[in-house]
N, C-alpha and C positions, 0 to 999 in steps of 0.2 A: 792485877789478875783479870781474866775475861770474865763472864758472867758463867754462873754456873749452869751446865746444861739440865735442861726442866727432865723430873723422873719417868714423864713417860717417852721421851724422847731414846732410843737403842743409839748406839756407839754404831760408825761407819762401816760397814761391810761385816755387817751380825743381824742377823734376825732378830725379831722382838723373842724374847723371852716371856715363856708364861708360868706359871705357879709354881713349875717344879723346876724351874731353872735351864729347860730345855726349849733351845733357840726353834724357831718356825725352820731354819735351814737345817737341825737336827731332826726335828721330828719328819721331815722330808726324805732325807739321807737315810731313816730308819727304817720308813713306809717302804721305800724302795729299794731298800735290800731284804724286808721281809714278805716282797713280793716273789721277788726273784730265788728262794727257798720258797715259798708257796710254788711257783712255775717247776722248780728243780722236784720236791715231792710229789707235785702233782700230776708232771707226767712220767715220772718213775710209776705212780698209781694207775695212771689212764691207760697207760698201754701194757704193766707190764706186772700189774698187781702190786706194785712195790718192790723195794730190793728184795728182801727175802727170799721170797717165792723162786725168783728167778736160778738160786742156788740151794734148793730145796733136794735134788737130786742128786748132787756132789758130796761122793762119800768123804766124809771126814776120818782122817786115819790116828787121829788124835786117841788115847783116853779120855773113855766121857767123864771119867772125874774128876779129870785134870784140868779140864778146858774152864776157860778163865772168858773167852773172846769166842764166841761162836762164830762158824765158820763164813758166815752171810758178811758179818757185822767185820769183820777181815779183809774180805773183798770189799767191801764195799770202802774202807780204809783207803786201797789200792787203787779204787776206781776213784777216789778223791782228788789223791797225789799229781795223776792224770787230767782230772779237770780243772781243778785249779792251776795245772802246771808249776806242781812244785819243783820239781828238775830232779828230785833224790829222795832216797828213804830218811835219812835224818830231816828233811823239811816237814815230815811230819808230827815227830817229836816237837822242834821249836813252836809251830804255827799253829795246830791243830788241837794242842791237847790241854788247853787252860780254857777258861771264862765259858759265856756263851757257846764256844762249839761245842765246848762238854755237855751243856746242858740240851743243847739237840742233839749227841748220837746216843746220849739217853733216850730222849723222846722217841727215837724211832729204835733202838737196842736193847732199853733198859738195862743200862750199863753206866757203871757210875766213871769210869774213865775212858780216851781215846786211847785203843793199842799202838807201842812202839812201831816204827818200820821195821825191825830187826823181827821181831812176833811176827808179820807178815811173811817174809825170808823163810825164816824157819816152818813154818806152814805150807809156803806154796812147793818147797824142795820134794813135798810129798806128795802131792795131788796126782790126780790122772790128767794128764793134759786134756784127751780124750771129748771129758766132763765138760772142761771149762771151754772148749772147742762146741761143745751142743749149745752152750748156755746162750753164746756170739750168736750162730748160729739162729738160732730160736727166737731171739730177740729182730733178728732181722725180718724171721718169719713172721712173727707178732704184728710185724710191722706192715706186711705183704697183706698177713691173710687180713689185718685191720684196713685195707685200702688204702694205705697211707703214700702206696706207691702207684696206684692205677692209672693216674694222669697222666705218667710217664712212662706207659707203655707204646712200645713202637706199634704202629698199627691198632693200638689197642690191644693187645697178643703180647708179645714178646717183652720180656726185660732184659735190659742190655746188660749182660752180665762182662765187666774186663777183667781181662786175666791180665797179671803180671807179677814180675818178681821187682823184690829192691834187698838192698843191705840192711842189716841194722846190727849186732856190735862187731868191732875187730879189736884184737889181738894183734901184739907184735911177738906173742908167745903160743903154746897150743894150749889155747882155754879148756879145752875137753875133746874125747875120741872122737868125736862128730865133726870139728873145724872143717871146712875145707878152706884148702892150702893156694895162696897164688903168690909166686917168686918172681920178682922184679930188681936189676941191677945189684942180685946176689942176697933181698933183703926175702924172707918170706914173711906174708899176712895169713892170719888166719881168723876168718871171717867167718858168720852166722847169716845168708841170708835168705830170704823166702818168699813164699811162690802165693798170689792172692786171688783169691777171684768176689767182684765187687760187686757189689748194686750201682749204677751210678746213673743219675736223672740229669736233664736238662738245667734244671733248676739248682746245680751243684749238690745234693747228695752222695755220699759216698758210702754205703754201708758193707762191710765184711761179711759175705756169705760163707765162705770156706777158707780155710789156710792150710798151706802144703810148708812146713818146716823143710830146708833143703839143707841136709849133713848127709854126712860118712856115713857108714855103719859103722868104723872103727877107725884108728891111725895107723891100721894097714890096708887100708882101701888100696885095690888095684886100678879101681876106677872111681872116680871125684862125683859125686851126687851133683844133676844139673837143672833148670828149669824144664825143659823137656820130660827128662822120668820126671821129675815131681809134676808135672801137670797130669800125665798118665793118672797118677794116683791121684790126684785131686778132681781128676773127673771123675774117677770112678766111683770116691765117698760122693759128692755132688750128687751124682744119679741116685746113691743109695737113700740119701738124705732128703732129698727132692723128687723125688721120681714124676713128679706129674707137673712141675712148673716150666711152663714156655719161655726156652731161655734163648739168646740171639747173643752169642760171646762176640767180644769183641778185641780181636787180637794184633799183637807186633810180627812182624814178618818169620822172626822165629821160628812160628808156628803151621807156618804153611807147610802143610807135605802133607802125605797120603794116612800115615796113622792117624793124625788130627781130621780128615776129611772124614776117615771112615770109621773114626770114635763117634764125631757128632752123626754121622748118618744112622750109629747104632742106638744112639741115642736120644736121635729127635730132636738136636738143637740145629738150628741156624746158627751161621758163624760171619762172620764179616773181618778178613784178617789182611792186612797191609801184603800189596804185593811191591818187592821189587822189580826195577829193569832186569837184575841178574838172579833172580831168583826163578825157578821153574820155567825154565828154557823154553820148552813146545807150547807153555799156560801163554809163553808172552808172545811167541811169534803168530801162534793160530791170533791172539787178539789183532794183535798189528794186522794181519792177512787180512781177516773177517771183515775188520772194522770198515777198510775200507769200501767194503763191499757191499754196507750196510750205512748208507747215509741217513735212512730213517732213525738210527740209536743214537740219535743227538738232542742235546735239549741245551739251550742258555736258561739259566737262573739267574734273577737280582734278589739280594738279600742285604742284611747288614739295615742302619740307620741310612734313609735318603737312595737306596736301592744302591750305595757304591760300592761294591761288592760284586763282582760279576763271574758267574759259574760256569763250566764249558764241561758239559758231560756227556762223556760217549761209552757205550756199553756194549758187549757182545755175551749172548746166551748161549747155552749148549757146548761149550767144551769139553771137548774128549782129551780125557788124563790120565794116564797108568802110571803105577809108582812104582817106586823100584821092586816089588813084590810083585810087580804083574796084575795088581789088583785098580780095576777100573771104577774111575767118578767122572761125573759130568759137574763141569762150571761154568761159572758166570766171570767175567772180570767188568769193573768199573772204574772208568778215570774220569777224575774232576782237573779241570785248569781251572784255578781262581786265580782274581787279578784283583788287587786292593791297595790303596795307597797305606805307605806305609809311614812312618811317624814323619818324615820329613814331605809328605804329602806328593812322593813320586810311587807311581803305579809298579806294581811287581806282582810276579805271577809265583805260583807254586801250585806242584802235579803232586795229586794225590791216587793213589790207586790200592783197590782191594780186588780179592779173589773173596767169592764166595758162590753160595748155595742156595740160595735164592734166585726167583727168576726174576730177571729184572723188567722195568717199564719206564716209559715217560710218567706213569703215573706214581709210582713209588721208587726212583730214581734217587730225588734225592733227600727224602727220609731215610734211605738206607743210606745215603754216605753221611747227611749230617748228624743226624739220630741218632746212626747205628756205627761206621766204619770211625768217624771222627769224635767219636765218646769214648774212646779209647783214652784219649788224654785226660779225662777226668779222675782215673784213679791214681795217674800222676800227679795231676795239677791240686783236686780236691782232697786224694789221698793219701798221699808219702810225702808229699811236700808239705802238706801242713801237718803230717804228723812228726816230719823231721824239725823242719825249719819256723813252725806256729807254734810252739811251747811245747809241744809233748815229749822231744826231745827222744825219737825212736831210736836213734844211735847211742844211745847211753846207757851203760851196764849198772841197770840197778840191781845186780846181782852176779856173783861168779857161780851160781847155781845154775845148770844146763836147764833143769827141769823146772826150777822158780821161774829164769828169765821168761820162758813159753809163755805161763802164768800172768806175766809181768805185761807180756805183747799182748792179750788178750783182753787185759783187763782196759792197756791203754785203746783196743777196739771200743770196749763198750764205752769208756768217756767220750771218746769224740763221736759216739754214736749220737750219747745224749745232748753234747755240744751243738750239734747239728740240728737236732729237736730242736733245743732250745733258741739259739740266734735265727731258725728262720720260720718261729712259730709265730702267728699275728697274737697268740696269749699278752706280751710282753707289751704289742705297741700303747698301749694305753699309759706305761708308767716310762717306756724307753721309746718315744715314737722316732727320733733318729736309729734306732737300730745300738748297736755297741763297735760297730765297725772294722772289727777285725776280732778271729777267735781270742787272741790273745786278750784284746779286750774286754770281752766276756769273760775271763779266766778270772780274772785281774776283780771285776765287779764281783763274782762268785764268791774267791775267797772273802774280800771283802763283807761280804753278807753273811758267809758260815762264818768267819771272828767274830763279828760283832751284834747283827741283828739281835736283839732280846724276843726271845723267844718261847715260849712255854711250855707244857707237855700240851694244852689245851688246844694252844696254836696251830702245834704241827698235826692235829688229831683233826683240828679243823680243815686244817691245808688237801689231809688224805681224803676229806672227805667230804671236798668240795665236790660238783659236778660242772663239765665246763665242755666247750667245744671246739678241737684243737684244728685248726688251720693255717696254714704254711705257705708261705713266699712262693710263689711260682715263678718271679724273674730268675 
């Protein structure tokens, strides 16, 4: 037999252990998952008082002497599922409701268990959408009137606000009077989808300023609910909601035509919205006419790493447009040619072009198309894609409740609100200085830390009530 190894020597690929039988790589794994719940409490605290507070205002339709799970300590259940990416309401039963997690939604509910998903369901079937629609809302504002977005105003002035719609659940049945219906090779779908308008920053933010739900009124609709009305109305709440915020929307070609011109004119936003070649016949030919005539509205850009990126922009101001209403606007058109090698390192080009309301210059040329016309893609790219395809899982019926699912969408707003805090807050870089690398990955460490971190009422009392200074990734 070998010689026996000496006792203070540790076994290979373990940490030394100390007193209490917890390895130096445990007590590490610990530190940093009870950081990462201090980061998660703390800017729930810093910006927004806490969960509570924020659903302070949501009538509860419950009996109060019934209620077992208050209504805060519910959502906030909900807004869990989302951030950990559990994928379903029974994930929270399994994952959430034994050990340690119990002992923290004590600590912030004083509540001796974690409610079922099913208690959630039945809850949210009743709410006011309305409500939980101020709260997103508000949260975003919190965030506004705290400066958290000022960096990334266009000019200093303007947030790029993107409007767009996407899917999220279908039926190959009629889930509720609202579907709307599309028949393909004899099959029909019936689909729920809806209409957004974002915050969205240079820096990849995405945050939910208003949402327009796009259904029927009934399943005898004569006419199918489409993004166009539902943008109508979701300007409309917008202006009610905001009335004094410098907004600069940022739109798909959809959108172009004279109601949308002379909504934002009523309104005081700037718009910047994709023009096509076939879209607004006289908008394209006066440009082509003008332009030529106007060799001054040209500028080269070099951008991108090592200036290989090259910009060709030409613009013509003053366009006279009447819409089919006979109602007159003046615009601007602007077109970008970039040319950039592409992964196989041959050069190719692509024409970008918007209409908008703004007058144009050599000197704000091309802040408004990169800033402003080409931030459009971020509530795609930063927004619906990571909320479909990043864990959140927006196409999935975590409910056949019309009025729960809204509930459901809303809730998963504010987790990836807070996701978003969190991965690109420098709070973190001291215990995570790689970063987590993708949301998922964050997801994944979070739950990780709500199972198991040991934690205390004392802890989490400490976490709220720490004081800290929260600053955020600008790449």
């Amino acid at each position: 037999m070998g010689a026996r190894r000496k006792a203070s020597q540790a076994p290979r690929g373990r940490g030394v252990r100390g007193s209490e039988g917890v390895s130096d790589l445990e007590e590490k794994a610990q530190e940093e998952q009870k950081e990462l719940i201090r980061a998660l409490t703390g800017t729930l605290h810093h910006f927004f008082g806490g969960f509570s507070p924020l659903f302070a205002h949501v009538t509860d339709p419950r009996n109060p002497l019934k209620i077992v799970y208050p209504l805060a300590s519910l959502a906030f259940a909900g807004v869990m599922m989302f951030l950990f990416h559990l994928k379903a309401r029974r994930q929270i039963g399994l994952l959430l409701r034994n050990g340690p997690s119990i002992r923290k939604f004590q600590a912030l509910f004083g509540l001796e268990s974690f409610p079922h998903g099913d208690t959630l369901n039945e809850l949210f079937s009743n709410l006011e959408v309305e409500q939980i629609q101020m709260v997103v809302s508000g949260m975003t504002e919190t965030l506004i009137r705290k400066k958290v977005l000022y960096n990334y105003r266009l000019f200093g002035i303007y947030f790029i606000v993107a409007i767009d719609g996407t899917g999220t659940v279908s039926f190959s049945h009629r889930h509720c009077p609202h579907c709307l219906t599309r028949t393909h090779n004899g099959k029909t779908l019936y689909y729920h989808p809806v209409l957004e308008a974002k915050i969205v920053t240079s820096n990849g933010f995405a945050f939910s300023l208003m949402t327009e739900f796009i259904e029927n009124p009934g399943d005898k609709a004569t006419k199918q609910d489409c993004e166009l009305k539902a943008f109508y109305r979701l300007a409309e709440r917008l202006k009610i909601r905001f009335p004094r915020l410098p907004i600069l929307l940022s739109m798909d070609g959809l959108f172009a035509g004279g109601p949308t011109f002379d909504l934002c004119r009523r309104y005081g936003w700037k718009f910047m919205i994709v023009l096509k070649d076939n879209d607004l016949p006289s908008v394209n030919e006066e440009f082509n006419g003008l332009s030529k005539l106007q060799p001054e509205n040209r500028l080269i850009w070099r951008t991108g790493k090592g200036a290989q990126i090259k910009q060709v922009f030409r613009w013509v101001d003053d366009i006279a447009y009447v819409d089919s209403t006979k109602k007159d606007h003046t615009l601007s058109v602007i077109e970008c040619l970039e040319t950039k090698p592409d992964s196989e390192g041959q050069q190719k080009t692509n024409k970008f072009k918007w209409v908008t309301n703004c007058n144009v210059s050599d000197k704000n040329v091309t802040a408004l198309s990169n800033e402003g016309g080409r931030m459009r893609w971020k509530i795609e790219n930063e927004g619906f894609n990571v909320q479909k395809k990043g864990g959140y899982e927006l196409k999935h019926a975590y409910t056949n409740n019309p009025n729960s699912a809204k509930i459901f969408y809303f809730l998963l707003q504010i987790a990836h609100l807070l996701a978003q805090l969190l991965n690109k807050a420098t709070l973190l870089k001291r215990d995570f200085p790689k970063g987590f690398g993708s949301a998922k990955n964050l997801a994944l460490r979070l739950l990780e830390a709500w199972r198991n971190a040991r934690m205390t009422q004392a802890d989490i009392t400490a976490a709220l009530q720490k004081r800290f200074q929260m600053r955020f990734d600008s790449s």
